[in-house]
C-alpha positions as CSV (number, residue, x, y, z in Angstrom):
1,X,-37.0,9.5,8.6
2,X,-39.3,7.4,6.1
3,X,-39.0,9.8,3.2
4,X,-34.5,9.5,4.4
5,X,-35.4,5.7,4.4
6,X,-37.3,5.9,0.4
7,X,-34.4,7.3,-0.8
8,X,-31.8,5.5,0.6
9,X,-33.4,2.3,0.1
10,X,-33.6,3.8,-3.7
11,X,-30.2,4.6,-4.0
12,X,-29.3,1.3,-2.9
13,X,-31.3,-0.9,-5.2
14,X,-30.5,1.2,-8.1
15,X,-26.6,0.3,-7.7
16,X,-26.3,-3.1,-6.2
17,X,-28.6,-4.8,-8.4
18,X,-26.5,-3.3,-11.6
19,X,-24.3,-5.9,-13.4
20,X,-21.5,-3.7,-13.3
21,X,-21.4,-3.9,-9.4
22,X,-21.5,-7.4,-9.3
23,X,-18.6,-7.9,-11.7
24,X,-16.5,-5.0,-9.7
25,X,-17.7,-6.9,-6.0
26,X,-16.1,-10.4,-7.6
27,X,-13.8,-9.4,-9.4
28,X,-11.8,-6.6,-6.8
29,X,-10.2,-9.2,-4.7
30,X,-8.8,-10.7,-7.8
31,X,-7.2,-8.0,-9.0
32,X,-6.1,-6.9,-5.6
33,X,-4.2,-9.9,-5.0
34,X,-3.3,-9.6,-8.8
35,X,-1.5,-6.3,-8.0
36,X,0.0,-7.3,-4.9
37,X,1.9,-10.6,-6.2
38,X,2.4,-10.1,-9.9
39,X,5.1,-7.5,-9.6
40,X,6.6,-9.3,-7.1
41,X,6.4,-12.7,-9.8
42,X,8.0,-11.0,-12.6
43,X,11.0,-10.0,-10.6
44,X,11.4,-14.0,-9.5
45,X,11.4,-14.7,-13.1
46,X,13.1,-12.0,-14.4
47,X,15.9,-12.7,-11.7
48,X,15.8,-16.4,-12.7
49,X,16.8,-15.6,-16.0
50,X,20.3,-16.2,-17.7
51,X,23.3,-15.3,-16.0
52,X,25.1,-12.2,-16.7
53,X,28.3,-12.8,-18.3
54,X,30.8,-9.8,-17.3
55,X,34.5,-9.7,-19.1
56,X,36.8,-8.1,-15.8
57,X,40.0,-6.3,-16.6
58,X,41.4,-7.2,-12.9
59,X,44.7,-4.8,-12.2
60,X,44.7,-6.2,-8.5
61,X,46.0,-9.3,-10.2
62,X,44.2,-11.3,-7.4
63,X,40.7,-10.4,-6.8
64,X,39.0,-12.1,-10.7
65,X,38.8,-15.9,-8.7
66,X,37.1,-14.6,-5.6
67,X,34.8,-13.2,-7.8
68,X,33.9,-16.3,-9.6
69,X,33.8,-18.2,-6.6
70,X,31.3,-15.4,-4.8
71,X,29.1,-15.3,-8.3
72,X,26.9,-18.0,-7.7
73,X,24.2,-17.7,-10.5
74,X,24.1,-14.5,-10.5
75,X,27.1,-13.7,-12.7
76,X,29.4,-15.3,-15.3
77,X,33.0,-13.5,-14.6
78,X,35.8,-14.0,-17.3
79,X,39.5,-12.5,-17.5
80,X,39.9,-10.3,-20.8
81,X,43.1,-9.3,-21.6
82,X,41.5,-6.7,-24.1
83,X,42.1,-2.7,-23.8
84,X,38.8,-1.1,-22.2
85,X,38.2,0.4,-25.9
86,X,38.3,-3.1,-27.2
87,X,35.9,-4.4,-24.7
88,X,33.9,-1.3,-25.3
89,X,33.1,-2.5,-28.8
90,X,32.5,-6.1,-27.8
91,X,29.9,-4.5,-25.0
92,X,28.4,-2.5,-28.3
93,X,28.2,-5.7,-30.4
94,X,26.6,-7.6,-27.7
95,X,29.2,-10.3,-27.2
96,X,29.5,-9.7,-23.6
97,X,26.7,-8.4,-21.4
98,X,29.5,-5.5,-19.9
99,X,32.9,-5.6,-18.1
100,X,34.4,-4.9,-14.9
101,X,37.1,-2.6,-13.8
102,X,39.2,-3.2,-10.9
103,X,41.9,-0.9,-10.2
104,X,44.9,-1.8,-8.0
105,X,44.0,1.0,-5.4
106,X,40.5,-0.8,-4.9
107,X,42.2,-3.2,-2.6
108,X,43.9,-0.1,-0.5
109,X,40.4,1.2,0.0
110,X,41.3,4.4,-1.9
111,X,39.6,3.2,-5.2
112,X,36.7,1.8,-6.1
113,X,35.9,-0.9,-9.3
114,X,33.6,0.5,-12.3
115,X,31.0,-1.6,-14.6
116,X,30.5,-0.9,-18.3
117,X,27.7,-2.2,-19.7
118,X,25.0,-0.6,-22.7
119,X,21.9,-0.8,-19.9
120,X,23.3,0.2,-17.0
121,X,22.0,-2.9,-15.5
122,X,19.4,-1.7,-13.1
123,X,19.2,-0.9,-9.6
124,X,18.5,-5.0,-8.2
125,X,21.9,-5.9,-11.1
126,X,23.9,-3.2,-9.2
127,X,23.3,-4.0,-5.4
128,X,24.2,-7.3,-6.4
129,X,27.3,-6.7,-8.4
130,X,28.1,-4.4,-5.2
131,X,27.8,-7.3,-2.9
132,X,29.4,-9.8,-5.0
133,X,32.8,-7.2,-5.6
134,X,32.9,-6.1,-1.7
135,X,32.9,-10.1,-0.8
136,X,35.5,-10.8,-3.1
137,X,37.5,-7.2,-1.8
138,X,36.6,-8.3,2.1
139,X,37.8,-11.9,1.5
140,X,41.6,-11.1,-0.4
141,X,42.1,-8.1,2.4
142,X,41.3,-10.1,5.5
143,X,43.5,-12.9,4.1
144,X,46.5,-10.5,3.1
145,X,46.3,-9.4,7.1
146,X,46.4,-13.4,7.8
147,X,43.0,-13.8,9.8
148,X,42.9,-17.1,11.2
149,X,39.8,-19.1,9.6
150,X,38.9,-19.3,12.8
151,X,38.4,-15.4,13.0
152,X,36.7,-15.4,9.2
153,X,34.6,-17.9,10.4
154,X,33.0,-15.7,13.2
155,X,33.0,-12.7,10.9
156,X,30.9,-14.7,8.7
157,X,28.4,-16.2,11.5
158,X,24.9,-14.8,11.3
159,X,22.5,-14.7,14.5
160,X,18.7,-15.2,14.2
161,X,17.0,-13.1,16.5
162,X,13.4,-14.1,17.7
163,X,11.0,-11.5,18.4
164,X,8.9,-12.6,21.4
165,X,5.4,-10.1,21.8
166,X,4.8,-9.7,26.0
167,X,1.2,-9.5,26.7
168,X,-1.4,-9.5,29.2
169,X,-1.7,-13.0,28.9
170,X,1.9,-14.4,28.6
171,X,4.4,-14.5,25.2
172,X,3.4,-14.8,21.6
173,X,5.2,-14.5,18.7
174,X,5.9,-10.7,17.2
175,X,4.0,-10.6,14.3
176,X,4.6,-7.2,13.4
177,X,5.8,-7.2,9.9
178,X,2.5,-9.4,9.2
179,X,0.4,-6.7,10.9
180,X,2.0,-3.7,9.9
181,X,1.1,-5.5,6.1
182,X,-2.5,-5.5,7.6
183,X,-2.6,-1.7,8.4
184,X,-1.3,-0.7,5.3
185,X,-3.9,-2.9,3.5
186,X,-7.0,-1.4,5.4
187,X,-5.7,2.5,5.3
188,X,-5.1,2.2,1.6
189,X,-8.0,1.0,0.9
190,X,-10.2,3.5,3.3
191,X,-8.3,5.9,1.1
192,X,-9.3,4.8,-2.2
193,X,-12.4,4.1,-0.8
194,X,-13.2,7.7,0.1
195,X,-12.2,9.0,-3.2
196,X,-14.1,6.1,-5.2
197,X,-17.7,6.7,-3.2
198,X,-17.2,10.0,-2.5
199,X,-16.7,10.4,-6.5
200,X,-19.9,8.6,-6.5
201,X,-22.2,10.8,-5.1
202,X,-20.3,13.8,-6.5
203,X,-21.2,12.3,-9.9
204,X,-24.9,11.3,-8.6
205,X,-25.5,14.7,-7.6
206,X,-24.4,16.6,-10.8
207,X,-26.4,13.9,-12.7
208,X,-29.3,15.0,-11.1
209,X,-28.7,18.6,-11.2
210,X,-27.8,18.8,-14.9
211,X,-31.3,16.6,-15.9
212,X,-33.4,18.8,-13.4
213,X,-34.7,16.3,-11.8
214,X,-33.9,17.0,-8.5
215,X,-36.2,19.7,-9.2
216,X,-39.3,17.5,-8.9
217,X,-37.7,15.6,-6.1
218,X,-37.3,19.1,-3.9
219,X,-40.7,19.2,-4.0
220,X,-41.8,16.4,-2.3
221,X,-38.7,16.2,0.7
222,X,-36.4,18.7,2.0
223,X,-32.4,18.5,0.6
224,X,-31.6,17.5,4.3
225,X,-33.6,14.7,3.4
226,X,-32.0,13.7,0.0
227,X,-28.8,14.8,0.8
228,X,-29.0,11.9,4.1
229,X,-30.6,9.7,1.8
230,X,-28.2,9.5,-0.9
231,X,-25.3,9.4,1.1
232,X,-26.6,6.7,3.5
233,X,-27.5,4.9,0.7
234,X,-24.4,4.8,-1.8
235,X,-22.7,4.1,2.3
236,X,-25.0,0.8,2.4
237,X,-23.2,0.0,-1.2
238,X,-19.8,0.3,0.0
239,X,-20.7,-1.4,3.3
240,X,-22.0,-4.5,1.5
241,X,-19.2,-4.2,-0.9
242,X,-17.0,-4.3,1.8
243,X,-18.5,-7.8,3.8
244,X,-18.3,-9.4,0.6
245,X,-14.5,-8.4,0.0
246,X,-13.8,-9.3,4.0
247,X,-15.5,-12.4,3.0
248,X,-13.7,-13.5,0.3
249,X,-10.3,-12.2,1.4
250,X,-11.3,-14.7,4.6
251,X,-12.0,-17.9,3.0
252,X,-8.4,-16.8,0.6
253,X,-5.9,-16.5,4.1
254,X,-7.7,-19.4,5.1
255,X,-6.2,-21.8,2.1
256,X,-3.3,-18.8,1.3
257,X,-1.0,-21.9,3.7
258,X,-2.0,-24.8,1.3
259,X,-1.6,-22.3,-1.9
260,X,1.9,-21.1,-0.4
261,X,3.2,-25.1,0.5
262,X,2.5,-26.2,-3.3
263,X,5.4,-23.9,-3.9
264,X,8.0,-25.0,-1.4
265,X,10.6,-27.9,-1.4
266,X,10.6,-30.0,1.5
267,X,14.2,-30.7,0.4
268,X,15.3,-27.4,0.2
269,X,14.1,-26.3,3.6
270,X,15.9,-29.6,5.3
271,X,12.8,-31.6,5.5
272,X,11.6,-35.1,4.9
273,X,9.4,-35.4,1.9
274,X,6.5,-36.2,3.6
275,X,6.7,-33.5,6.3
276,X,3.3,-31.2,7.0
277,X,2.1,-28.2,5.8
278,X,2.8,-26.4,8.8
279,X,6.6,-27.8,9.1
280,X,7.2,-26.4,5.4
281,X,5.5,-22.6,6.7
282,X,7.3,-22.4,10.0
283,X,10.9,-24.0,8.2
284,X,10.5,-21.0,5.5
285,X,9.1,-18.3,7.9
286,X,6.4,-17.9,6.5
287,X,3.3,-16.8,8.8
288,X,-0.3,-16.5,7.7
289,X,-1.7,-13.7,10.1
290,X,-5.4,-13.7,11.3
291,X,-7.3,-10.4,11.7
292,X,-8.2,-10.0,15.4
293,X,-12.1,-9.4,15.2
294,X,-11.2,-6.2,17.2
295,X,-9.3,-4.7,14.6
296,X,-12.4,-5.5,11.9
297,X,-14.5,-4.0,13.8
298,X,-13.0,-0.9,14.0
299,X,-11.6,-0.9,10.7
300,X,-15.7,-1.4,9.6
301,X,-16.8,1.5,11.9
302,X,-13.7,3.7,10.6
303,X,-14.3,3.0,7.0
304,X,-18.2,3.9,7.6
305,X,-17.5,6.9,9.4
306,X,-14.5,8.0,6.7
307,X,-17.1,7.4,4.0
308,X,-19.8,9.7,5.9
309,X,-17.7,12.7,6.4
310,X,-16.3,12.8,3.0
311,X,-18.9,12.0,1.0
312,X,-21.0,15.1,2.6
313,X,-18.7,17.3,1.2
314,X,-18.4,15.7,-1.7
315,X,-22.3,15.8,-2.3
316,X,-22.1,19.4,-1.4
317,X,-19.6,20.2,-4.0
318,X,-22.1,18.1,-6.8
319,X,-24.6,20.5,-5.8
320,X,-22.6,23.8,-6.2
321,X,-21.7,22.6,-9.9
322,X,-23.0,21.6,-13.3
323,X,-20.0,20.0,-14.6
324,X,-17.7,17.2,-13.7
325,X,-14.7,19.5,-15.0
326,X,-15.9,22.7,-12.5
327,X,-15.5,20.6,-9.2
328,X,-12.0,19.9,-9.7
329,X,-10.6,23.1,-8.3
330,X,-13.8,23.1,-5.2
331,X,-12.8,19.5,-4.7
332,X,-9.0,20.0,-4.3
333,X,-9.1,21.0,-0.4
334,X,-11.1,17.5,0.3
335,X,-8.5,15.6,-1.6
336,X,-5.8,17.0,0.3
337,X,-7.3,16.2,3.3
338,X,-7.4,12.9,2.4
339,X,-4.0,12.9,0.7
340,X,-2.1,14.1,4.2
341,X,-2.5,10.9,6.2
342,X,-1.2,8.9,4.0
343,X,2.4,10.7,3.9
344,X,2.3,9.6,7.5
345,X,1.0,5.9,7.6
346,X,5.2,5.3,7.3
347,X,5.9,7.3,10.5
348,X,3.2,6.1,12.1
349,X,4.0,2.6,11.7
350,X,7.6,3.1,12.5
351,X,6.3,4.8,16.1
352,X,2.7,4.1,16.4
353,X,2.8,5.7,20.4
354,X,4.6,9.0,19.3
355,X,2.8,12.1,20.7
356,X,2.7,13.1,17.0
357,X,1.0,9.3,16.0
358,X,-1.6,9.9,18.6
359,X,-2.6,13.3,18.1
360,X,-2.5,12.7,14.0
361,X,-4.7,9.8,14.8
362,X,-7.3,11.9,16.7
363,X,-7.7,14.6,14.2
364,X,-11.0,13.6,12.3
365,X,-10.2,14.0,8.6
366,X,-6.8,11.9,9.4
367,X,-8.3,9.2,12.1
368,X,-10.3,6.6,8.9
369,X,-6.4,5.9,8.3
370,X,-3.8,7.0,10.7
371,X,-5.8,5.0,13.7
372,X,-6.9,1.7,11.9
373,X,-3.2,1.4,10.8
374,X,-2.2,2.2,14.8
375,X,-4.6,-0.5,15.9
376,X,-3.3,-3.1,13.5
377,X,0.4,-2.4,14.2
378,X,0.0,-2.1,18.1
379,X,-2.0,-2.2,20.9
380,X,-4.0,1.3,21.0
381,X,-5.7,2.1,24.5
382,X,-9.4,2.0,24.1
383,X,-10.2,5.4,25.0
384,X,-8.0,7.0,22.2
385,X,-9.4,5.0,19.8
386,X,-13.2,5.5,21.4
387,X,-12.3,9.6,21.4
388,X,-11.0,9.4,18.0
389,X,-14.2,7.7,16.2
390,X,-16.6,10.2,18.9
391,X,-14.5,13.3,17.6
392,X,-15.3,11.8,13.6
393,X,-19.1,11.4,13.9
394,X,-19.2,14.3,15.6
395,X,-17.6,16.2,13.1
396,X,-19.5,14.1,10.2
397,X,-22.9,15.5,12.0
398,X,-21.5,19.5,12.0
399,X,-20.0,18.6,8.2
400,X,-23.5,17.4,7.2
401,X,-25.1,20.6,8.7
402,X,-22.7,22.8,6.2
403,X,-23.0,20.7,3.0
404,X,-26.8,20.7,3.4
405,X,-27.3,24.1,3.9
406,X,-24.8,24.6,0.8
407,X,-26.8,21.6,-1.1
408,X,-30.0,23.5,-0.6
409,X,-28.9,26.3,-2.6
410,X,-26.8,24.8,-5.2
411,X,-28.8,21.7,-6.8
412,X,-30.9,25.1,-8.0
413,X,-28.3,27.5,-8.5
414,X,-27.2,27.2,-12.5
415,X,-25.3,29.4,-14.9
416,X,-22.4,30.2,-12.3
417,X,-19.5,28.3,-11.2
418,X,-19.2,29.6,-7.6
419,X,-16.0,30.4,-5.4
420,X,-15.1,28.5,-2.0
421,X,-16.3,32.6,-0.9
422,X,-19.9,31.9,-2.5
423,X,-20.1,28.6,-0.5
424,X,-19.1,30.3,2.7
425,X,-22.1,32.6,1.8
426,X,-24.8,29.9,1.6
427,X,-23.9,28.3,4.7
428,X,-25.0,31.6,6.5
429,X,-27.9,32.0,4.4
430,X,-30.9,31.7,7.1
């Protein structure tokens, strides 16, 4: 254990106190949070931008002034009394941003309208211009049938629906879009986490390999001993990597309501000027969740015991080649491994207690992911989770058992690339 704790503690010191995993340490959350609202920024804008100003050749006669009146700000509609190949040039030239065809039949249902434009218009521009032309088509047929206003009235009536969480304790509010955010949060990031830190000691072990010095190393410990040691200590750098991103991401949800409130109208949400901070959130449903210390836990434990089992075989795939390039085709069985739960995390949000959710969850190379996303979307009984993280430690301890016997042999085995057959070979070396 003290020559496991030497080079551990080595592996550790070596990486944290290197500049380039401070910068990554500060500078992750940034570009986290970077990735999550940016996209989501330059749609605002880009939707904000000028209207779109659509010439409509209306046949119908009747439907071009529901369509301005449906618009809104979302589109300039104009009669043209232009042929479609004259309003094709004008598209061409740029004078008009595309134009609208609205055949009689579209009123009978048996047709449908067409848009003309030199972009296309995009897949956002043509839900919208879907919405705004079956408003228009709705309005003039319900009227031609002489509905009562009373009747279009209730058509139009929309119904909140609350979603009240029963628990042990009494009600709480259903948070589960908030949550469900959570567990997708934590299982993508145990997944990139895997590949980055397993990549790491993959790359640590071929480093060592190619420069012989874990030739001199061999000779002083067993590679039980340095295999443990490296891969407990490159875990210690993720684990401190990850308290320091848990910490920052904390004191970021803890002002993320002021942040949010800077951006809201009191006005346009029906509220006095000088109303709170918590008025303006709850008036614009907006809800700030807070990570249960439950669900940390586990996710910390999960993420640990992830990083273990994959970074065993990873180490033992370093150690079987000389090259970054030959691991690619040893390393594609691990990465599929890791690749499979994440085609689920949809279905397993969607029904988090389906017989398939719960034995996907219990499978060890699934359970870093598929279970931290079940815990933060519902409430997972104790002893599937308990048997899930018990079934992964115990297959990190049979995993480290293989990839050592195969590390022994391959950080001094050099001029071949060797088969997944070879590697089956030196696990039943004696």
């Amino acid at each position: 254990m003290s020559k496991i704790w030497i080079i551990l503690k080595s592996e550790f010191l070596r990486r944290v106190t290197s500049k380039w995993f401070i910068i990554i340490t500060l500078l992750a959350p940034v570009l986290l949070v970077a990735l999550l609202f940016i996209p989501g920024l330059v749609t605002v804008i880009a939707s904000g931008g000028d209207e779109t100003t659509v010439a409509v050749i209306d046949e119908t006669g009747v439907l071009l002034p529901r369509l301005q009146a449906e618009a809104g700000d979302d589109f300039t509609f104009t009669a043209s009394e232009l042929s479609q190949e004259a309003l094709r040039d004008s598209v061409m030239a740029g004078a008009v941003d595309g134009y609208l065809y609205l055949p009689p039949q579209v009123l009978d249902g048996e047709g449908g309208a067409t848009y003309y434009s030199a972009e296309g218009g995009g897949l956002s521009f043509g839900m919208r211009l879907t919405r705004t032309v079956s408003d228009a088509v709705e309005q003039e047929r319900l009227q031609a049938q002489q509905v009562p206003d009373e009747v279009l009235q209730i058509i139009e009536t929309n119904v909140d629906v609350d979603l009240v969480k029963l628990t042990e304790e009494g009600e709480e509010e259903d948070a589960t879009l908030a949550y469900t955010i959570v567990g997708y949060v934590m299982g993508f990031f145990i997944y990139m986490s895997v590949f980055i830190y397993g990549a790491i000691v993959m790359q640590g072990v071929i480093e060592e390999k190619t420069s012989r010095v874990v030739e001199v190393v061999v000779s002083s410990v067993r590679p039980f001993q340095l295999l443990m040691g490296k891969v407990l200590g490159i875990g210690a750098m993720g684990l401190v990597q990850l308290i320091t991103w848990a910490a920052l991401i904390g004191v970021g949800m803890t002002f993320a309501g002021t942040i949010m409130a800077l951006f809201l109208n009191p006005a346009d949400l029906g509220l006095s000027a000088d109303a709170s901070q918590q008025a303006m959130l709850e008036a614009a449903d907006i809800t700030i969740p807070s990570v249960p210390p439950g669900l940390f836990i586990w996710f910390i434990l999960f993420f640990l015991g992830g990083y273990l089992l994959y970074a065993s075989l990873y180490a033992a795939i370093g150690s079987a080649v000389e090259q970054q390039q030959d691991a690619q085709t040893l390393q594609l069985p691990i990465a599929l491994l890791v690749i499979v739960p994440i085609l689920f995390i949809g279905f397993i949000v969607e029904s988090p207690n389906s017989t398939l959710s719960v034995v996907m969850s219990l499978i060890p190379f699934f359970a870093p992911i598929l279970m931290i996303v079940r815990v933060a979307v519902t409430d997972v009984a104790f002893w599937q989770v308990g048997l899930s993280y018990l079934l992964l430690i115990g297959t990190f301890i049979g995993s480290i058992w293989i990839s050592s016997r195969i590390y022994r042999i391959g950080i001094l085995m050099y001029g071949k690339k060797p088969s997944l057959k070879d590697l089956a070979k030196w696990v039943r070396y004696a």
